[in-house]
C-alpha positions as CSV (number, residue, x, y, z in Angstrom):
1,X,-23.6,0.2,2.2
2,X,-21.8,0.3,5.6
3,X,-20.9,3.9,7.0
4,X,-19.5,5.4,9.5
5,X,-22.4,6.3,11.6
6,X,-22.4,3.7,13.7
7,X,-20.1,3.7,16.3
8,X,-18.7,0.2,17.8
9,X,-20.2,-0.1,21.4
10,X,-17.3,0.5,24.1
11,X,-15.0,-2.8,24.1
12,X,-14.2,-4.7,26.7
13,X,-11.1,-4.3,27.9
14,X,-9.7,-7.6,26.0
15,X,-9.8,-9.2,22.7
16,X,-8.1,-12.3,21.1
17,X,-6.6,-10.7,18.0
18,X,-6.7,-6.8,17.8
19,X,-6.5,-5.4,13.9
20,X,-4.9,-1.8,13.9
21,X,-6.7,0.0,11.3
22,X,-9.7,0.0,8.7
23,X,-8.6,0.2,5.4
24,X,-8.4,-2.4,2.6
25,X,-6.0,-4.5,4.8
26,X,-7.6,-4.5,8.1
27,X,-10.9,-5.0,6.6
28,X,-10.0,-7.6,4.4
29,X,-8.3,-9.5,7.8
30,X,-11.1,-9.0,9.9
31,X,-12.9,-11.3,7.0
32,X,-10.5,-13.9,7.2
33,X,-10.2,-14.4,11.0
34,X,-14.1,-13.9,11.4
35,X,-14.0,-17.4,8.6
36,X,-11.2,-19.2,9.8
37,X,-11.0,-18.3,13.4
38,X,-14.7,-18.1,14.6
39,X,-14.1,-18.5,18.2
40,X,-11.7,-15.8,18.3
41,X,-12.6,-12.3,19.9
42,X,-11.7,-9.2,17.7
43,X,-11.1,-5.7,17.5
44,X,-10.4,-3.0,15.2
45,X,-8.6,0.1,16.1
46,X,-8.8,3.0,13.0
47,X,-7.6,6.8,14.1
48,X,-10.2,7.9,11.4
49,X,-13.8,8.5,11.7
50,X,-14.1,6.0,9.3
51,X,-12.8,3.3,7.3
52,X,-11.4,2.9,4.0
53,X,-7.6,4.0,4.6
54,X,-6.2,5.3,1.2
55,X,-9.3,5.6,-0.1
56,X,-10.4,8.2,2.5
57,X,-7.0,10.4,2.8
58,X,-7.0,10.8,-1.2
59,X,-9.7,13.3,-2.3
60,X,-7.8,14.8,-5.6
61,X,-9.3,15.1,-8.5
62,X,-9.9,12.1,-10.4
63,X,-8.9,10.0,-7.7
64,X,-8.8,6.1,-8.8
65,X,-6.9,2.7,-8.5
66,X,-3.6,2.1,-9.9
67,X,-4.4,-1.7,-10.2
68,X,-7.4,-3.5,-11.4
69,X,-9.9,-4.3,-8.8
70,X,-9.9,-8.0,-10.0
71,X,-7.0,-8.5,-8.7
72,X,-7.3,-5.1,-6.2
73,X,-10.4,-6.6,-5.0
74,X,-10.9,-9.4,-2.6
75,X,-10.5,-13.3,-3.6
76,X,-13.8,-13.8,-2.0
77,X,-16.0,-10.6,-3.2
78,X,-16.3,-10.6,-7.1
79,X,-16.1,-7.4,-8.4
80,X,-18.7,-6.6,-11.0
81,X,-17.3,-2.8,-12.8
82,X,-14.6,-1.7,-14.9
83,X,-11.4,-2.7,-13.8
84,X,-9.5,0.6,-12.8
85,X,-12.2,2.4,-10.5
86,X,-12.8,5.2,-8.3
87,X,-12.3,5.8,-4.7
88,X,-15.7,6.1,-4.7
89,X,-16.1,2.7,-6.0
90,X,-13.8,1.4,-4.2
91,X,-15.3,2.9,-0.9
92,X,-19.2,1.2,-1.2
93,X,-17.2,-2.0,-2.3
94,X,-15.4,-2.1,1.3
95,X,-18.6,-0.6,3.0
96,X,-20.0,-3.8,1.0
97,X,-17.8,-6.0,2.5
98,X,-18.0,-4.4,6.2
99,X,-22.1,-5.0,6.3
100,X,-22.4,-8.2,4.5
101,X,-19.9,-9.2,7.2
102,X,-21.6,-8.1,10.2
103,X,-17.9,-6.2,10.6
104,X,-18.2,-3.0,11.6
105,X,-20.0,-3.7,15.5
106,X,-16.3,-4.5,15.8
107,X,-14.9,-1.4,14.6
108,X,-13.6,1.5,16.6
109,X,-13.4,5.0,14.8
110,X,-11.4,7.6,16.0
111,X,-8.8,5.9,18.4
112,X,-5.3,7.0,17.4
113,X,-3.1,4.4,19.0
114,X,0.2,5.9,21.2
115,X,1.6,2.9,22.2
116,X,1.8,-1.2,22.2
117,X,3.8,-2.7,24.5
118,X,4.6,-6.6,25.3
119,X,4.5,-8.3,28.8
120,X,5.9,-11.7,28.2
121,X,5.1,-12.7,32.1
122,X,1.6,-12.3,30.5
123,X,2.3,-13.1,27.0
124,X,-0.5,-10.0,26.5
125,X,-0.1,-7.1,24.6
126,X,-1.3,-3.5,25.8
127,X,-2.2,-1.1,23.8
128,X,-2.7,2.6,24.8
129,X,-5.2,5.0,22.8
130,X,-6.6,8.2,22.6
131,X,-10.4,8.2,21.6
132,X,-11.1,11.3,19.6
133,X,-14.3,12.0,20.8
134,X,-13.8,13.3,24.2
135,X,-10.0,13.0,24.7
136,X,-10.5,10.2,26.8
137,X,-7.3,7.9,27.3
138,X,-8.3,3.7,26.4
139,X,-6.9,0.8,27.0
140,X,-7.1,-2.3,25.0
141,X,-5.2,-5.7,25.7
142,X,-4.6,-8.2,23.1
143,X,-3.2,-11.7,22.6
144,X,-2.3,-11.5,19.0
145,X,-1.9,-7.6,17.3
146,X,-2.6,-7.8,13.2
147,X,-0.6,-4.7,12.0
148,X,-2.9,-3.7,9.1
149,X,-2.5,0.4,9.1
150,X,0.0,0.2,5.8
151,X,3.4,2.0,4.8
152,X,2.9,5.9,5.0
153,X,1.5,8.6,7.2
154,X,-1.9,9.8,6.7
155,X,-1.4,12.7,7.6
156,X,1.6,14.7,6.6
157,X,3.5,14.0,2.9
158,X,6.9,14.1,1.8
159,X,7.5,18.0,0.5
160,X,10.9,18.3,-0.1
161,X,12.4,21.8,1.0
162,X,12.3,23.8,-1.9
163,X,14.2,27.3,-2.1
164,X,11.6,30.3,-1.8
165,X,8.1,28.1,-1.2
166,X,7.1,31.1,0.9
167,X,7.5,34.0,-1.5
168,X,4.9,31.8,-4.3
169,X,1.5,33.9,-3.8
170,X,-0.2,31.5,-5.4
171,X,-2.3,28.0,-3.8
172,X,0.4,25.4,-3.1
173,X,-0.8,21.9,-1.8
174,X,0.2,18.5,-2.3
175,X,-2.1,15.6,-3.3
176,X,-2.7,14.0,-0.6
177,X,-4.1,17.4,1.3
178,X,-6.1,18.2,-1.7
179,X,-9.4,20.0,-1.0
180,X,-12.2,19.4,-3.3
181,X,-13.7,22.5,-2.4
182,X,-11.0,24.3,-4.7
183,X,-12.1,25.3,-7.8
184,X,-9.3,25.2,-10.4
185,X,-11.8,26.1,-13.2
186,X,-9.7,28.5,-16.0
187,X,-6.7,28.6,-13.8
188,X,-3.3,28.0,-14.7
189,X,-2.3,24.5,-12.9
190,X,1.5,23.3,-12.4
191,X,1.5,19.6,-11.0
192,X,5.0,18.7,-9.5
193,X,5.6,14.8,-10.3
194,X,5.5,12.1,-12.4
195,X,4.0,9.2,-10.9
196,X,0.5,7.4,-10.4
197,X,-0.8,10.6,-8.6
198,X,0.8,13.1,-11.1
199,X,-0.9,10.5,-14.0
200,X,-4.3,10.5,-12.2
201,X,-4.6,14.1,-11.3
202,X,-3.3,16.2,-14.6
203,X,-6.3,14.5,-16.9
204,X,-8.6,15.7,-14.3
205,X,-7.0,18.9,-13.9
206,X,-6.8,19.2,-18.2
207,X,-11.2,18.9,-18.5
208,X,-11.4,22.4,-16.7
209,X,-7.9,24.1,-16.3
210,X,-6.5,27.0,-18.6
211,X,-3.5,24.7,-18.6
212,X,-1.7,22.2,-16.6
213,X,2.1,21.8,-16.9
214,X,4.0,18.6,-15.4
215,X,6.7,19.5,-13.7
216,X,9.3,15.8,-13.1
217,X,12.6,14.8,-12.2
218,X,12.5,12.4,-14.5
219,X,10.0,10.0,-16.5
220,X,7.8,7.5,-15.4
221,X,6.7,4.4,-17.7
222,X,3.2,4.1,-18.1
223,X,0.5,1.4,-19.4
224,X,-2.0,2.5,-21.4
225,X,-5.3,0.0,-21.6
226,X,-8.9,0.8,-22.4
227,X,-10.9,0.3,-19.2
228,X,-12.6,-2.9,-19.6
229,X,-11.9,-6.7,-19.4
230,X,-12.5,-8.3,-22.1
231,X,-12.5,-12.0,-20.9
232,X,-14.6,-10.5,-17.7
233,X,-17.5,-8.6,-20.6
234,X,-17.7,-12.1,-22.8
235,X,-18.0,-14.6,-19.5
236,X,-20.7,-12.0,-18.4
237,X,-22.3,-11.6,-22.2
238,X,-22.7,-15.7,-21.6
239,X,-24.1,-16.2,-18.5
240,X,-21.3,-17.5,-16.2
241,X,-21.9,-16.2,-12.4
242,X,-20.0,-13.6,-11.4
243,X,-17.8,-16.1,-8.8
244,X,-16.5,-17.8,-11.5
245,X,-16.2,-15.0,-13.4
246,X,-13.9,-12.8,-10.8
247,X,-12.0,-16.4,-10.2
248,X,-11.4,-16.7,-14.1
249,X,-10.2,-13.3,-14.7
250,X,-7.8,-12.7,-11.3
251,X,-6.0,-16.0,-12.9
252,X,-5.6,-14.4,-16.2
253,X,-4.4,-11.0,-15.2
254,X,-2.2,-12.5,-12.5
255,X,-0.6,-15.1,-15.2
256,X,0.0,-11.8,-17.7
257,X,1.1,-9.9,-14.9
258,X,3.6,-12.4,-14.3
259,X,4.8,-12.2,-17.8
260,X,4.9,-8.8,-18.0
261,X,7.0,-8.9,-14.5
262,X,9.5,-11.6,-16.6
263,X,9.6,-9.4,-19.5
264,X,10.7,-6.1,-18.1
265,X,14.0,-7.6,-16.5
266,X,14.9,-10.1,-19.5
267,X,13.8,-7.6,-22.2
268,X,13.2,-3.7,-21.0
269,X,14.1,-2.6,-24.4
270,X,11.6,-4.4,-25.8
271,X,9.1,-4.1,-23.3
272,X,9.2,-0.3,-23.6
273,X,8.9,0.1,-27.5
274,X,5.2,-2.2,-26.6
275,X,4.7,0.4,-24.0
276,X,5.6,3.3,-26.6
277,X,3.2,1.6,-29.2
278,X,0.0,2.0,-26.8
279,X,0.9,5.4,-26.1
280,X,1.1,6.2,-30.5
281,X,-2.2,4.5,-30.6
282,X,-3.9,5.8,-27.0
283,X,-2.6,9.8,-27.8
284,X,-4.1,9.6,-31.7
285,X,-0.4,10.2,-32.4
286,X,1.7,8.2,-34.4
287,X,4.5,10.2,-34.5
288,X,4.5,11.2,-30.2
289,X,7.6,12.2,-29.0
290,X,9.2,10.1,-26.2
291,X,12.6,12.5,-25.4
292,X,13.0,13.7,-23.3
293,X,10.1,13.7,-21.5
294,X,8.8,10.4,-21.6
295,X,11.9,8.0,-21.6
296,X,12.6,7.0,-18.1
297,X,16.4,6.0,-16.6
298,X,15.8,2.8,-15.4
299,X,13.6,-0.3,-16.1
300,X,10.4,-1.3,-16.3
301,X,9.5,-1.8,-13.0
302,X,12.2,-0.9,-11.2
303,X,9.7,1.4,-9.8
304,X,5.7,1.0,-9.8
305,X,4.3,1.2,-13.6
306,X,1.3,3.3,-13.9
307,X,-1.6,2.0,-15.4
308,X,-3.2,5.1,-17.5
309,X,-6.5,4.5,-18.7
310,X,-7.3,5.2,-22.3
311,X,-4.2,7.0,-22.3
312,X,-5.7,9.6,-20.3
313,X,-2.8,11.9,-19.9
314,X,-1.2,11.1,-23.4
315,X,-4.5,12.8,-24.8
316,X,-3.9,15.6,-22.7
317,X,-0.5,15.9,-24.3
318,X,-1.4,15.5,-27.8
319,X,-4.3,18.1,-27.5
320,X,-2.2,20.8,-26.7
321,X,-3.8,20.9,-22.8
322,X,-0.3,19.7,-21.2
323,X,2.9,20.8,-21.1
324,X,5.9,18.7,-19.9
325,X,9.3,20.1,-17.9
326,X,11.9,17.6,-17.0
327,X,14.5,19.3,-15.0
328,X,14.8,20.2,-11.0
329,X,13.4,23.3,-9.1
330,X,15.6,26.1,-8.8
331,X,13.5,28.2,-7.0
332,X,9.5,29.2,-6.3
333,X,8.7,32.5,-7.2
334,X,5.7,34.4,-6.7
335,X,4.1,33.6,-9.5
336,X,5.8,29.6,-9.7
337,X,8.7,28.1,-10.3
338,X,11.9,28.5,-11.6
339,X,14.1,25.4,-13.2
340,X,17.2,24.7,-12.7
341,X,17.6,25.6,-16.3
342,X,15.9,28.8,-15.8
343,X,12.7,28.3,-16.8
344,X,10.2,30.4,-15.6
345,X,6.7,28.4,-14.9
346,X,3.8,30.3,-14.1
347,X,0.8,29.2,-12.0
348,X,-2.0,30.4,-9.9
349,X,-1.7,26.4,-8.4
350,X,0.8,24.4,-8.1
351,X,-0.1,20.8,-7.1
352,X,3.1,18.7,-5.2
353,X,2.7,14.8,-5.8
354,X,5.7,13.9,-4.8
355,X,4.7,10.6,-3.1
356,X,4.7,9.6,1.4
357,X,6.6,10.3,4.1
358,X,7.6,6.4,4.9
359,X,5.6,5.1,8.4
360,X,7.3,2.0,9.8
361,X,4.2,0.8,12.0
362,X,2.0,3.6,12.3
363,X,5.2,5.6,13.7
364,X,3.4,3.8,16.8
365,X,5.9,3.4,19.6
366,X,6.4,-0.2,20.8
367,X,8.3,-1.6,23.4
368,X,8.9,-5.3,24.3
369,X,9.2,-6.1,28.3
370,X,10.0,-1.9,29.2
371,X,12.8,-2.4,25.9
372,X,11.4,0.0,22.9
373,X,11.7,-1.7,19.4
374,X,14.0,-0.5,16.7
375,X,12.8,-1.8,13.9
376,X,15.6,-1.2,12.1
377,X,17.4,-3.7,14.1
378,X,15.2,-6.3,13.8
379,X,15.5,-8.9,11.2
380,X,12.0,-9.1,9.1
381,X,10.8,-12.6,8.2
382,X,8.7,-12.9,5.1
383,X,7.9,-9.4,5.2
384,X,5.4,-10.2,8.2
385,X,6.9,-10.9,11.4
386,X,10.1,-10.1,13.5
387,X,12.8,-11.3,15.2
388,X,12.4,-10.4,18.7
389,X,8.7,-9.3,18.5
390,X,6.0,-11.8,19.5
391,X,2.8,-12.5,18.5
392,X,2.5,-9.7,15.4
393,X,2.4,-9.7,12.0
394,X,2.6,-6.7,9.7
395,X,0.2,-6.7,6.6
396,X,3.1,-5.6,3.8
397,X,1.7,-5.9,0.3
398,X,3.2,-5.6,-3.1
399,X,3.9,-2.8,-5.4
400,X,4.2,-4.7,-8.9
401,X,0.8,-6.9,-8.0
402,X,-2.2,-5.5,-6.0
403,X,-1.6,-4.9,-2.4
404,X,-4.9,-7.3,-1.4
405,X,-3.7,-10.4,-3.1
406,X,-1.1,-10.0,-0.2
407,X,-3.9,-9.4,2.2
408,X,-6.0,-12.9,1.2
409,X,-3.0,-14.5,1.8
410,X,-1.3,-13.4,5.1
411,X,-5.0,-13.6,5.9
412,X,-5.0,-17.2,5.7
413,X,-1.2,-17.5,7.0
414,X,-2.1,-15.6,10.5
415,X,-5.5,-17.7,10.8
416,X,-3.2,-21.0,10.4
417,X,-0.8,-20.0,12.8
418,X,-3.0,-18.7,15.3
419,X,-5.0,-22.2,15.2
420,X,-1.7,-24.2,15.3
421,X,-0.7,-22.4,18.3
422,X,-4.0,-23.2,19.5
423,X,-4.4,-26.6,18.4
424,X,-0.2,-26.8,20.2
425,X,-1.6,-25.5,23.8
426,X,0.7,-22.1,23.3
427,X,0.4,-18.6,24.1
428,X,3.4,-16.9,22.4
429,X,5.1,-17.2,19.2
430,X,8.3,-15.3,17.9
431,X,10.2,-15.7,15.2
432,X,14.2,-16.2,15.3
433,X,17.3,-16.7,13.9
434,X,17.9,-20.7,13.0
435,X,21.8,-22.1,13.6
436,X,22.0,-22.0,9.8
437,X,21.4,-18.4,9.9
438,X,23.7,-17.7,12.3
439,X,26.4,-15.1,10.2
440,X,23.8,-14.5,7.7
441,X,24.8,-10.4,6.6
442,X,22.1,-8.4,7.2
443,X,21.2,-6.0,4.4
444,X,18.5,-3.4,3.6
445,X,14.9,-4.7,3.1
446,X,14.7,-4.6,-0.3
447,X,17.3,-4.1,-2.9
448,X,17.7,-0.8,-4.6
449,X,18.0,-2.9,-8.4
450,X,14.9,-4.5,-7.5
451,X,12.2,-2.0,-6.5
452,X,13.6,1.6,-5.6
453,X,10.9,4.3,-5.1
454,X,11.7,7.5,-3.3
455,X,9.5,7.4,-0.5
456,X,11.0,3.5,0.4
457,X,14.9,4.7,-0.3
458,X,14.6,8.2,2.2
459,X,13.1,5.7,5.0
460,X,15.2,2.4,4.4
461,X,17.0,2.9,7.8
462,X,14.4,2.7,9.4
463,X,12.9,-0.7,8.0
464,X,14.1,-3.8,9.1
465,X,16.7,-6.0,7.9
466,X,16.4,-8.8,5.6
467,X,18.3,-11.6,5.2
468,X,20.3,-13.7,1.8
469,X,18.0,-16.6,2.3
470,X,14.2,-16.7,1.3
471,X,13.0,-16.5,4.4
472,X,14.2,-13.6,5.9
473,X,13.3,-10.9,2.9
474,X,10.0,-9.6,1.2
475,X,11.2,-10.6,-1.9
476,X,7.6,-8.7,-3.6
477,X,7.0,-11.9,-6.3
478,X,3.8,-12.2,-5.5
479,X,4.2,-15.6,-7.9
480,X,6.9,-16.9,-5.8
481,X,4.7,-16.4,-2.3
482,X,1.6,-17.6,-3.7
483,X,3.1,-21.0,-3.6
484,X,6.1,-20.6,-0.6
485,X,3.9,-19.1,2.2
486,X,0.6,-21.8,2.0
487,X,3.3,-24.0,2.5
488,X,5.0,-22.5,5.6
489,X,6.0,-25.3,8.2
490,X,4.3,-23.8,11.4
491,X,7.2,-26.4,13.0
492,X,10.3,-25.2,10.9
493,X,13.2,-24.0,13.2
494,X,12.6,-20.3,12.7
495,X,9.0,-20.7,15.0
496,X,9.9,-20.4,18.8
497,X,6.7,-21.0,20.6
498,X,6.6,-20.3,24.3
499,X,10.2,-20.4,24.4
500,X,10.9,-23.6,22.8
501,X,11.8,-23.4,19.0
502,X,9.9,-25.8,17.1
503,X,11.6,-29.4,16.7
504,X,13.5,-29.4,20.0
505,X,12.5,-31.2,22.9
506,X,13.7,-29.0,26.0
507,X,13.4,-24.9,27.0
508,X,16.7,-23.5,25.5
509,X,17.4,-19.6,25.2
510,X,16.4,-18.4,21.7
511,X,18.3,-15.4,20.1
512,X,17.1,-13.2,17.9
């Protein structure tokens, strides 16, 4: 089991590729180019003392994966427990991966990253840093930049401002600062939300509390599923080794994840009276009621669906250990809340999981030849590059299929392209515009009817643009990429290396 404890020597003032943070995408990406891309130097920059991203921040109760760690997991680490697993699970699985990788001499904890800015006389990116140790200011310079620190900040949440938070005498905190020092034992515990969090936490809360009320806007859909794999227990039960075995079974939950996908746009009705059934049968409730509390207003899938395991927080319901508000927060009181209906909720804690505060690129200030980059104004190919910044790629996963089957896969896309610009003689690649595109309208980067979660919708102005044409959105079908992006033409018109777009013959200006 990797840890933290060792420290990566002091770099060298250059590397080849340079990977900004440690979590499941930066780790995972160090793997790839370390297998594809031997001969390239590497470094990984992670403002924590050590890795594991998400799965260090989140210390709430119950704290567990949203997606199965088939597909969650790595393509080339089988994963060998139940499918839904803890962060501490998931934790010695990337400490796992780390040492049997010989990954973390290249890691360096504790170096929050203040800027990265692009010289194209040099075709070198530098990248300022403060190391948390001593305070001491470090510089790093980089050919390539691998953007793996993910979509939110670390370190402060989305609160909305509520009217009278400071007169509540009670303990307020939101997920993500949770404490597991505090003991909730035989206290009275209001949890504001109704997503994965909210669905992960309230069970938790339920085995100890007096009582936990839930608190939400409005509903969330949730999937309810014993934790366990069938297909994965029977190949084990016979014998088959477990590569074949975490092959087998990430093609069969991908393949019914795809249906399911299918399903919730052609036939939501539908889809939600299945959803309803597992509920009746998870809660020990045949006759659970769904309104209003449980009956979302939009689609399936519209926004994330949250896996619940054995129907965790349904069994809180139906044992009388939960109570459920829908309605909107007039006021906090001293002793809770007040709804807009005028419901008074009591609480000695009241628990916020009311999702991120949106971080486009760490919040990291960049800057192209002494220009900053607004990413807003830039026009996002594939979800991983753009127009006007070279040599990066953003790690971007999904949010209706696991965020590392992204990660395999721009792993492979980045080692490709940095061999073809090797294998071309080139020290620079942007992507722009093609004459085709030219008058394209530029739009948000992802449409509100296709995946519209709060913490995406308050930051969309500051993502950038997409395109109407397949390659200039993150269209989040992982089944669509999996094919489209192995079969990228490194040489199609939208690749400009060293100045020259690909296919022409002579130096012409490029416009982004």
């Amino acid at each position: 089991m990797a840890t933290a404890a060792v420290q990566a020597p002091d770099p060298s003032t250059h590397v080849d590729v340079l990977i900004v943070g440690a979590g499941i995408s930066g780790i995972g990406s160090a793997y790839h180019l370390q297998q594809q891309c031997p001969g390239k130097s590497y470094a990984i920059l992670e403002m924590k003392d050590t890795f594991g991203g998400t799965w260090e921040t989140h210390k709430y109760p119950g704290v567990r994966s949203d997606s199965d760690l088939y597909t969650f997991g790595y393509r080339f680490k089988p994963w060998v427990g139940a499918p839904i697993a803890s962060a501490e699970e998931i934790l010695k699985y990337m400490g796992e991966v780390i040492e049997e990788n010989g990954i973390g001499q290249h890691i360096h904890y504790g170096h929050r990253i203040t800027g990265c800015n692009w010289s194209s006389k040099d075709n070198l990116w530098t990248v300022q840093a403060v190391r948390k140790a001593d305070g001491a200011a470090v510089t790093f310079t980089a050919n390539f930049l691998w953007m793996c620190q993910g979509y939110y900040d670390h370190e402060t949440p989305y609160i909305p401002d509520w009217a009278g938070m400071d007169r509540y005498k009670g303990l307020f905190i939101h997920a993500q600062k949770w404490d597991p020092s505090i003991d909730y034992t035989g206290k009275r515990v209001l949890v504001i939300g109704s997503g994965a969090t909210a669905a992960t936490v309230i069970p938790a809360f339920a085995e100890k509390a007096a009582h936990v009320t839930m608190l939400q806007r409005s509903p969330t859909y949730f999937f309810c599923s014993e934790n366990k794999n069938e297909l994965a227990d029977r190949l084990r039960e016979v014998g088959v080794e477990e590569e074949i075995i975490h092959h087998v079974v990430r093609k069969q939950i991908m393949y019914d994840q795809d249906q399911m996908t299918k399903r919730c746009i052609e036939e939501p009705d539908a889809v939600f009276e299945d959803l309803k059934e597992l509920v009746r049968a998870f809660s020990g409730k045949p006759d659970f009621e769904f309104e209003p509390h449980f009956t979302p207003r939009y689609r399936p899938w519209q926004q994330r669906l949250a896996f619940c395991p054995n129907g965790d927080i349904f069994q809180a319901a139906a044992q009388g250990k939960l109570t459920v508000y829908t309605d909107t927060i007039d006021t906090f009181t001293e002793k809770g809340v007040r709804t807009a209906s005028g419901d008074e909720i009591e609480a000695d804690i009241i628990v916020a999981c009311t999702g991120f505060r949106l971080s486009v690129m760490g919040d990291i200030p960049f800057s192209v030849d002494g220009t900053p980059v607004d990413w807003s104004k830039t026009v996002n190919y594939r979800g991983m590059m753009f127009t006007g910044v070279p040599n990066l790629v953003w790690v971007m996963g999904y949010f209706r299929a696991s965020w590392t089957l992204r990660v395999d896969m721009l792993g492979d896309f980045v080692c490709n392209l940095l061999n073809h610009m090797d294998a071309k003689g080139v020290s620079r690649v942007d992507v722009a515009l093609r004459d085709e595109d030219q008058g394209m309208e530029l739009l948000p980067w992802i449409e509100s009817d296709n995946f519209n979660p709060g913490y995406l919708v308050r930051g969309l102005d500051k993502m950038p643009r997409r395109g109407d044409k397949p390659e200039w959105r993150h269209n989040q079908d992982y089944w669509a990429e999996k094919d489209e992006i192995p079969k990228t033409d490194l040489e199609g018109s939208e690749f400009v290396y060293d100045g020259v777009r690909a296919g022409s013959k002579a130096k012409e200006p490029v416009a982004a």
